[in-house]
C-alpha positions in Angstrom: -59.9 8.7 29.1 -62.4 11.9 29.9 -62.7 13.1 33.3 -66.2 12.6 34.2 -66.5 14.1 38.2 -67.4 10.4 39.2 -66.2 8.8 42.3 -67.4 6.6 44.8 -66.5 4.1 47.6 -66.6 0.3 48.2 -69.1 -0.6 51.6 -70.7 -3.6 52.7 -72.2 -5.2 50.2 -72.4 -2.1 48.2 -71.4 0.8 46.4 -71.4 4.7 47.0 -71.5 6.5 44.0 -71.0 10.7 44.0 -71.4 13.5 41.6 -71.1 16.4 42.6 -73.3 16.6 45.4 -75.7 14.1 44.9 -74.6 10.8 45.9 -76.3 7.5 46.3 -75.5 4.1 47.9 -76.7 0.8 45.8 -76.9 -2.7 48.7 -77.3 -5.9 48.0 -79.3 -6.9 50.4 -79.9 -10.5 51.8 -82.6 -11.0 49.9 -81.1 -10.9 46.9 -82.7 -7.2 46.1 -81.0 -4.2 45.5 -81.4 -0.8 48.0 -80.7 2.2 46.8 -80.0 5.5 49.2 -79.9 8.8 47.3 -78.7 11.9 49.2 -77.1 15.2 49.0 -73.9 15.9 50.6 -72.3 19.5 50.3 -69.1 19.5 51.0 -66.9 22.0 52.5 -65.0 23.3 49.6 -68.5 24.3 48.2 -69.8 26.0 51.0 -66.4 27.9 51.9 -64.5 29.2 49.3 -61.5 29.3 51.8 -61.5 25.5 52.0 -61.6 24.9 47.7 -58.3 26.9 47.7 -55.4 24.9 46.2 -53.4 22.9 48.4 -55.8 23.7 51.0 -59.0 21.6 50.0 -57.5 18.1 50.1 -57.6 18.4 53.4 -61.3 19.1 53.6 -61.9 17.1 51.2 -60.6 14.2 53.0 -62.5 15.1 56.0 -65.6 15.3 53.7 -64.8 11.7 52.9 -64.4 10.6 55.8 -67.6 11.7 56.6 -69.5 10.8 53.8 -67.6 7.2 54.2 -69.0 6.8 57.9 -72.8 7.5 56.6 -72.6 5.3 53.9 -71.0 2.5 56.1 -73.7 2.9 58.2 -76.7 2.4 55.8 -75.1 -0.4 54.3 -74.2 -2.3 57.6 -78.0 -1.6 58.7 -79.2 -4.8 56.0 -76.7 -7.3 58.3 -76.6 -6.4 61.9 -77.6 -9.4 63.9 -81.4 -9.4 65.5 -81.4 -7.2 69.0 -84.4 -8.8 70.7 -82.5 -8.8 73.3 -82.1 -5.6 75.9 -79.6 -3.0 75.8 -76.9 -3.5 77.9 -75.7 -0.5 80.8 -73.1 0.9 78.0 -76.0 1.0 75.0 -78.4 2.6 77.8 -76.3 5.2 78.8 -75.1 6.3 75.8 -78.9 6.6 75.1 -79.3 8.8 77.9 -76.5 11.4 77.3 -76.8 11.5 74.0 -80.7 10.8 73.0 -81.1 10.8 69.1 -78.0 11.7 68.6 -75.9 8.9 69.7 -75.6 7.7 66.4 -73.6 10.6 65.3 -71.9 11.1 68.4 -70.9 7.0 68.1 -69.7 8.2 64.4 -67.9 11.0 65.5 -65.8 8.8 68.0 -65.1 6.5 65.9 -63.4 8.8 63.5 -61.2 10.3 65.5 -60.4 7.6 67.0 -59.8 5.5 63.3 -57.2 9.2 62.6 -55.2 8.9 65.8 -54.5 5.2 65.2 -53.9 5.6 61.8 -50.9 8.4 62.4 -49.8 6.3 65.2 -49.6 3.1 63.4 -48.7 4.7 59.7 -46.7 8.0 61.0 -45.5 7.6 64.7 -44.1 4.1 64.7 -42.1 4.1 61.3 -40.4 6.6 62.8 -39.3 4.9 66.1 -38.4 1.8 64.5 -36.1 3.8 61.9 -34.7 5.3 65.0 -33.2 2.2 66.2 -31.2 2.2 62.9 -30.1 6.1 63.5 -26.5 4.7 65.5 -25.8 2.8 62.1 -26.6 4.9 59.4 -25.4 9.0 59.7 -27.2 10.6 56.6 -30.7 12.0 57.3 -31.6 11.4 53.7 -31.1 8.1 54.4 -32.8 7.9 57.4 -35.8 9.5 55.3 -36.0 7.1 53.0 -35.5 3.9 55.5 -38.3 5.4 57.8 -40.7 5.9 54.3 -40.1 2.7 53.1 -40.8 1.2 56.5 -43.8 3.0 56.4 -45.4 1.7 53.3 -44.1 -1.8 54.1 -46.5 -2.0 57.4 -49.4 0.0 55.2 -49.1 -3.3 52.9 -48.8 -5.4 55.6 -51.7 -4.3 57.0 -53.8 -4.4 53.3 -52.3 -7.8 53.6 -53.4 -9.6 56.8 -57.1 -7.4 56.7 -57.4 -9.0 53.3 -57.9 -12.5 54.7 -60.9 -11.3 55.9 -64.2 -12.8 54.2 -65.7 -9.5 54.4 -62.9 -7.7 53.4 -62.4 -9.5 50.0 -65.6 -9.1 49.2 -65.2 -5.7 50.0 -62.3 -5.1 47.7 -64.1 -7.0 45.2 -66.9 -4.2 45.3 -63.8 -1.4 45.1 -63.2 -3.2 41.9 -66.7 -3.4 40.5 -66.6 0.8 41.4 -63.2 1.3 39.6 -64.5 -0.9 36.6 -67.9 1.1 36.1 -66.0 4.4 36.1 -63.5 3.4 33.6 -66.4 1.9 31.3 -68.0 5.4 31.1 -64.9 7.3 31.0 -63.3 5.4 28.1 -66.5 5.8 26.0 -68.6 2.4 26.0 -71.9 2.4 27.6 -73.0 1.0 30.5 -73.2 -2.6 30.6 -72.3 -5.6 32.5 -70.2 -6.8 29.9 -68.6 -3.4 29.1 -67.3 -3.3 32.8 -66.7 -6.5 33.1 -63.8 -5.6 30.2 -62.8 -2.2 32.2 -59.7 -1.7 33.9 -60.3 -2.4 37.3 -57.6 0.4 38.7 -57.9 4.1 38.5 -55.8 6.7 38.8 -58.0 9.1 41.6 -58.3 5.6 44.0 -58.0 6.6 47.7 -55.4 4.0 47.8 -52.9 5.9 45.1 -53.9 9.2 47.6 -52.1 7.6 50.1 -49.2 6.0 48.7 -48.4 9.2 47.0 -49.2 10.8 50.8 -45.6 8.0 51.5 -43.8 8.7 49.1 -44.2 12.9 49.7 -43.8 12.6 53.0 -40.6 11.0 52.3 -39.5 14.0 50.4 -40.5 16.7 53.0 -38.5 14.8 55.5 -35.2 14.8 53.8 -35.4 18.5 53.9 -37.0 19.2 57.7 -34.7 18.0 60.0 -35.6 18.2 63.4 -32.5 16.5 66.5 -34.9 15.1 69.2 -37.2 12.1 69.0 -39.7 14.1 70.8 -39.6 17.4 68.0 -39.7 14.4 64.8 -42.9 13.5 66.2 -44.5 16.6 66.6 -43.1 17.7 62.8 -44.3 14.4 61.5 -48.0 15.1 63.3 -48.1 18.8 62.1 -47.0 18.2 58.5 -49.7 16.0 57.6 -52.0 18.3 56.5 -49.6 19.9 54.4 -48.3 16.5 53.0 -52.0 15.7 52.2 -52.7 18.9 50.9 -49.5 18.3 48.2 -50.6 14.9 47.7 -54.4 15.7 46.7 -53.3 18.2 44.1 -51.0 16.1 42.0 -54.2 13.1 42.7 -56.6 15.3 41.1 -54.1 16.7 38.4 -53.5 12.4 37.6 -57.5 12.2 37.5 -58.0 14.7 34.5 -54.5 14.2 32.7 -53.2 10.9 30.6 -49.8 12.1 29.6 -46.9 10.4 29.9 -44.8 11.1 33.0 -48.5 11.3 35.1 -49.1 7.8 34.0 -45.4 7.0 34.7 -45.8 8.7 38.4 -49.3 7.3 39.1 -47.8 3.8 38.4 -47.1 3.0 42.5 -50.3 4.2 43.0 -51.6 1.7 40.3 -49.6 -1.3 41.3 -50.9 -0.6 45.1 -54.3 -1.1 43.9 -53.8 -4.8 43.3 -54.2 -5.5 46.7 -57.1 -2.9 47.7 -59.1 -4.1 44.7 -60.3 -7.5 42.9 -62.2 -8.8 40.1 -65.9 -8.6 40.8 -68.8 -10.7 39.9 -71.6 -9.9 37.9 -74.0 -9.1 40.9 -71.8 -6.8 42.5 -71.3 -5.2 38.9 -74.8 -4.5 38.6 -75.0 -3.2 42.1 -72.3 -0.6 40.8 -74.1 0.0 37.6 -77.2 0.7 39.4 -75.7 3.6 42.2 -74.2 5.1 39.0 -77.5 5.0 37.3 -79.1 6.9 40.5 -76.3 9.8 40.5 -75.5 10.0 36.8 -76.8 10.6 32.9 -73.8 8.8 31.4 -76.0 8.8 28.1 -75.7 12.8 28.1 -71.8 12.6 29.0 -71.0 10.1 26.1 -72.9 11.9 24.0 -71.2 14.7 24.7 -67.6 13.1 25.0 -67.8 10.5 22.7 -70.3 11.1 19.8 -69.2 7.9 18.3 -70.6 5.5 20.9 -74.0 4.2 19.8 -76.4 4.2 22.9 -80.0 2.6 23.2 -82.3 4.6 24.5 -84.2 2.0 26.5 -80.2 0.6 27.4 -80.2 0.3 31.4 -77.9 -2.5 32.0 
């Protein structure tokens, strides 16, 4: 494997594909047809050298996600939104009236911080109360670290779990797979074809999903060591630390990403085994969808030429 700077992100009925900061969104939309949506997206670690500091820029760089994520999810959902003949009600008006053109963002906005408080309430807070009603039973805070992280990664696959019984969700993960399988392809030398990522490994080692299971199992280790008496001061250390946890967590992702030796592979491995929940096999359509937002952000020609003379490439090879 040979880092290629590729990554992208599963949305509905698509694909996002970036490198480095171009990026463009491949949907198939109802009509069979495939929309593409090419961009530019600078992200914070480039325009503040502050923010691409070690252990620093995962946190920007998840905010830059998260961004990037909410425009993408947008463009996508615009090919399926129901028909709005009908008028606005007093909520939509209003929020037309405050905000103008910008309600869109603003709507964005909102939902993302509202999609961060319930996510360290649901994956942070409450493994922590529930491992408190074990604290008059068990008297080592190691312990108690580990029962609280392992609660916490049992409700995270819970959750993958019950969303995953969702229609659109599967075919979501199906897309996540079709993303995973197209970067592999390029990155283990074979051109791009449908049958080339149809054979590719449909997990990869920089998945969001291994970010955050190695985000569990770190935060795991920094509480064994902070140990704070009152309910009150664990959930204020538990709120504080996750940018540092993240921060930790992003560095050994990205180190994973560009290395294959043995004890990386070995510690990427829960991250790996994760993925067979966030991801699944994808059909051809939704691997030419994939193909075809890599095609709009990428000259994998030039970067297997360059990384893997051996491959033999057609020039007028597309799919």
């Amino acid at each position: 494997m040979k880092y290629s700077g590729i990554g992208g992100q599963a949305v509905i009925e698509g694909i996002m594909m970036k490198n480095q900061s171009d990026y463009a969104t491949a949907v198939r939309k109802p009509d069979g047809e495939i929309e593409i949506q090419k961009e530019q997206y600078v992200s914070m670690t480039d325009k503040v050298k502050f923010c691409s500091l070690p252990f620093i820029r995962g946190v920007f760089n998840f905010v830059d996600s998260m961004i990037l994520g909410m425009r993408t999810l947008s463009f996508s959902a615009g090919f399926y939104e129901d028909d709005e003949d009908s008028e606005p009600g007093p909520f939509e008006m209003w929020l037309d009236k405050v905000f103008g053109e910008k309600v869109e963002k603003a709507l964005m906005a909102a939902v993302m911080v509202f999609s961060v408080v319930m996510a360290i309430g649901i994956f942070m807070v409450l493994p922590l109360l529930i491992a408190g009603g074990f604290r008059r039973f068990v008297a080592s805070p190691t312990v108690m670290a580990i029962l609280e992280g392992c609660i916490r990664i049992g409700i995270f696959v819970a959750y993958i779990l019950l969303i995953s019984r969702m229609e659109d969700i599967r075919r979501t993960f199906m897309y996540h797979g079709a993303e995973h399988k197209c970067i592999n392809c390029i990155e283990h030398g074979m051109t791009l074809t449908v049958d080339h990522v149809r054979q590719s490994s449909k997990q990869h080692k920089r998945c969001g999903t291994s970010f955050l299971i190695i985000v569990m199992v770190i935060s795991i280790l920094f509480f064994m060591v902070i140990r704070v008496e009152t309910v009150w001061l664990r959930i204020v250390s538990r709120i504080l630390l996750i940018p540092v946890i993240a921060g930790v967590s992003y560095e050994f992702l990205r180190l994973a990403g560009r290395s294959d030796s043995a004890l990386v592979n070995f510690l990427s491995k829960p991250g790996m085994w994760m993925q067979n929940l966030t991801t699944k096999e994808p059909d051809d359509s939704m691997i030419e969808v994939a193909i075809a937002a890599v095609n709009a952000v990428f000259d994998w020609k030039a970067y297997l030429r360059e990384n893997f003379p051996e491959t033999k490439i057609r020039e007028d090879q597309d799919l």
